[in-house]
N, C-alpha and C positions, 0 to 999 in steps of 0.2 A: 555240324554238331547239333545234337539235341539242345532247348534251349530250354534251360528248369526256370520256371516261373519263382521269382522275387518278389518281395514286397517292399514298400518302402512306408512307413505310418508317420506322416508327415503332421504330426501337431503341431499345425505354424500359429503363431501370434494369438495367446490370450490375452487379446486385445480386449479392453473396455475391464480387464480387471481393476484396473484404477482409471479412475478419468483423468483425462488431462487436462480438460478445463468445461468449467461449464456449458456444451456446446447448446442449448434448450433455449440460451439467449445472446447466443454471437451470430451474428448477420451475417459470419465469413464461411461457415459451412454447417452442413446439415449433417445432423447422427443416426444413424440406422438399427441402432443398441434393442431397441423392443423388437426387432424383427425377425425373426430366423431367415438367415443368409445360404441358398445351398449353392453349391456350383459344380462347373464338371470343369477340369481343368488339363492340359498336357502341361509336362514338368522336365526339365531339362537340367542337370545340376550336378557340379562334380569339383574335384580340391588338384589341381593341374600345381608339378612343381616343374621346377628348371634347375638341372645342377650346372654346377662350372667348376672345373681344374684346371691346373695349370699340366701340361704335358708337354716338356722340351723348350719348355719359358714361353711357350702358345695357348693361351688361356681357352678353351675349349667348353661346349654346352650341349647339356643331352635334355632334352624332354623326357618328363615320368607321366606319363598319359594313364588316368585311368580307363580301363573298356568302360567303355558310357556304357547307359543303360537308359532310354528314356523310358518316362510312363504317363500313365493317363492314369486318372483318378477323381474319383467326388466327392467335397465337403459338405456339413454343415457347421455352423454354428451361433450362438444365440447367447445376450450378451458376453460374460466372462469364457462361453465353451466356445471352443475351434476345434473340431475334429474333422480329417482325413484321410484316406485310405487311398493309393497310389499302387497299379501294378505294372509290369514291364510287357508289353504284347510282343507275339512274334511276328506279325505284320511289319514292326517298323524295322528298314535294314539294320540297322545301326545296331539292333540286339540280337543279329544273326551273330553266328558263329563266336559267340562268347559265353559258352557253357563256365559254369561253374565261377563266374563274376559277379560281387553281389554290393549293391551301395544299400547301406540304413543311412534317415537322413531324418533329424528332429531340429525345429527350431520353436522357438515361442519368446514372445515379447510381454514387459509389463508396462505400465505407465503409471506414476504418480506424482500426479498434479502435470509441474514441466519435467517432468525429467524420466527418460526412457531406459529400457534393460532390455538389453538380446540375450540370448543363449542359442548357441549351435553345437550341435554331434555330430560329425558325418562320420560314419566307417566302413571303409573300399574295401576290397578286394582283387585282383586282378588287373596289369599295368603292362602297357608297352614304353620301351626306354629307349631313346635310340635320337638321332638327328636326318635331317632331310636324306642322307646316305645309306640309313639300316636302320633297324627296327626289330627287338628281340622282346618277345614276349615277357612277362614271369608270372603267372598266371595264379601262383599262389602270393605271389607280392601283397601286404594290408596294409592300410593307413587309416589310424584312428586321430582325429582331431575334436579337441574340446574348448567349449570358450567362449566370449560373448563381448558386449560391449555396451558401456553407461555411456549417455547421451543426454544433454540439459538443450532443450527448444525456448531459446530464447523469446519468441514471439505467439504470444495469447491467439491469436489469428490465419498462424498456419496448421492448417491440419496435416500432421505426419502421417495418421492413420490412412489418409487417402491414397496416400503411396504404397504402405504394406498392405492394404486389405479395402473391401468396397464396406464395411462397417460406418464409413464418415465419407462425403464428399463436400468438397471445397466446392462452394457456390460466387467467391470472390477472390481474383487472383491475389494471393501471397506468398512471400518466405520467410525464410528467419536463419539466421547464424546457427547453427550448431555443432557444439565441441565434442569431441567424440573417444574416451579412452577403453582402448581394447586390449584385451588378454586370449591369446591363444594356446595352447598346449597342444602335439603331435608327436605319434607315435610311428616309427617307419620300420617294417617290419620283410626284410627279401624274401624271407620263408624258404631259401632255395636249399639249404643244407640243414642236417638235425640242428648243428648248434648256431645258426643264426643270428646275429646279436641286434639287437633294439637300435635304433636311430633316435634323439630324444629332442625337439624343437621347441622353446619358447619362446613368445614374442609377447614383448612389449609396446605398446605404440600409443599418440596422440595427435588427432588429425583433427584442424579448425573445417566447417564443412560449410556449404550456405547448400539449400534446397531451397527450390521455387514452384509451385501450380501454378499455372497457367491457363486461369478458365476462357478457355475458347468461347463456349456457349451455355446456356444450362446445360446440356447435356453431355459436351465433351471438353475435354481437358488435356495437357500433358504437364506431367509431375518430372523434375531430373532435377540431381542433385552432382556434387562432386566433393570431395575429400581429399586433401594433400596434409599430409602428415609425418612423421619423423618416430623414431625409435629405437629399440635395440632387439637384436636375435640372438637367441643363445644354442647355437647346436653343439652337442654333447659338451658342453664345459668350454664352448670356445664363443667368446662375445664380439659382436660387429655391431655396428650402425646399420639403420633400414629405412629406407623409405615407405611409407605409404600412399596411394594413390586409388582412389574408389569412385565410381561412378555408377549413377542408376539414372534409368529414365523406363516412362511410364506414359503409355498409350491408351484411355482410359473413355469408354459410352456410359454413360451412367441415368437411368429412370428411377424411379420411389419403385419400382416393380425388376424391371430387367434390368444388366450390367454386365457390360465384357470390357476384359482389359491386356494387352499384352506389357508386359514387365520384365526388361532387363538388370542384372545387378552384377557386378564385380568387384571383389577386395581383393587389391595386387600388396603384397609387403615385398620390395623388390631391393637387394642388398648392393654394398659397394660393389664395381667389380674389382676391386682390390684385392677383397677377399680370399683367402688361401683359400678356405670349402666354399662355396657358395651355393646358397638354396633357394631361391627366389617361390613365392609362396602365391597361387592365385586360385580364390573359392573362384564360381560362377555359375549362374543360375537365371534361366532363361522358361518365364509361365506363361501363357495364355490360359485363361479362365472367360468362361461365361456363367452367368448365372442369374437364379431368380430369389427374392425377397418376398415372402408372404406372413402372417400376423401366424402367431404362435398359438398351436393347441391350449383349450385352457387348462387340461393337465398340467402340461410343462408351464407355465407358467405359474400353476399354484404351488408345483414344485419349487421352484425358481425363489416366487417371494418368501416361502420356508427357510430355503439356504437363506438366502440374504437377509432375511431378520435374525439369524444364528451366527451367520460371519461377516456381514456386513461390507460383502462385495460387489 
């Protein structure tokens, strides 16, 4: 099949809209906020569910696989901006033969003072369903998912930033406890017949997390955290308990000039199997980035000090 070029506008992390902490005079890591940051990055990243029935008193499990789409793409950003652009090449197999499959993907972060805010959008298009046995397309199947999560960093000393973005690097190994409560909402949609009807997911959850850096050297690092957490799902009008279970880690070269990092992340919300419906719910999102740091036009920065004497970001 012909393979129609996608886009995905990945405005991840406007990071440094709020500080987190004075980093200009902490000895545990260094901030890159006056720099314009650009990078070139590959992007890997999709909302994987698992259903479960019971059939004949035999509780049985299908995978809802979205057709991946990987892409490549390059940022810049400078302090409060992060902007990127993301497309799908026909070069990589993986986006052969999946016409008419399409992911949008937005996230961004804020900070004030300790305490951290996600937001994510992701919306698929196109899904195979099936178990190790079969595998049936439904090619106009969507899933819209909205939602984000507050986070309070316990510890003055670890930079989070250094995990989500090259904006900050930890120059002294630290962690810190952090508690984490999340809201999800998801839309499921077969599209296989005119009157199709909605699938409707909310989740609730609260997961205690600890995150650690680990400065290997000045120069390199690895960051990984983990999350185990408790909650509630509600699929269409019907409430269960859920677990939470998250992990990231982060492979990370870092110069005042160059920077590459590869970056793993996974959010599993994974239910009783008691469960009459069961949906078990897993984002994941798989970057390598390289890139360079250089001192900003004085345009943009005259620019820049403008806004911020007006909004004071």
């Amino acid at each position: 099949m012909n393979l129609k070029l996608i886009y995905i506008v990945f405005l991840a992390s406007f990071l440094g809209c709020f500080a987190q902490n004075d980093t200009s005079h902490n000895p545990y890591f260094k901030s890159y906020d006056d720099k314009v940051t650009s990078t070139v990055y590959y992007l890997d990243t999709s909302n994987n569910f698992q259903i479960g029935s019971d059939s004949e008193g035999e509780k049985k499990y299908f995978e809802l696989s979205p057709n991946r789409r990987e892409q490549l793409g390059i940022g810049l950003s400078y302090k409060f901006i992060d902007i990127s652009f993301g497309f799908a090449p026909k070069f990589f197999t993986v986006n052969k033969d999946n016409s008419g499959s399409k992911l949008f993907s937005f996230n961004t972060r804020f900070y004030f003072k300790k305490w951290m805010q996600s937001f994510t959008f992701i919306n698929q298009k196109g899904f195979y369903v099936g178990d190790e046995n079969f595998q049936i397309a439904y090619p106009h199947m969507r899933t819209t998912k909205i939602g984000g999560a507050t986070s309070y960093i316990f510890n003055d000393n670890f930079s989070y930033k250094t995990l989500v973005n090259q904006n900050e690097w930890q120059t002294k190994s630290s962690g810190s406890f952090i508690p984490t409560f999340s809201f999800y909402y998801t839309n499921i949609n077969l599209n296989n017949t005119p009157d199709s009807s909605d699938g409707e997911i909310y989740v609730f959850s609260l997961a205690p997390s600890y995150f650690y850096n680990f400065v290997i050297s000045d120069h390199v690092l690895i960051g990984a955290g983990i999350a185990v957490g408790a909650g509630i799902n509600n699929i269409d009008k019907v409430t269960s308990a859920l677990l939470e279970l998250d992990f990231n880690l982060k492979l990370a070269y870092n110069r005042d000039r160059f920077f590459g990092f590869v970056n793993l992340n996974t959010v599993n919300f994974i239910q009783n199997n008691n469960t009459d419906a069961l949906l078990n719910d897993n984002i994941s999102t798989l970057k390598l980035s390289i890139g360079y740091r250089f001192d900003p036009p004085k345009k943009v920065k005259e620019v820049y000090e403008k806004i911020n004497q007006k909004t004071g970001l």
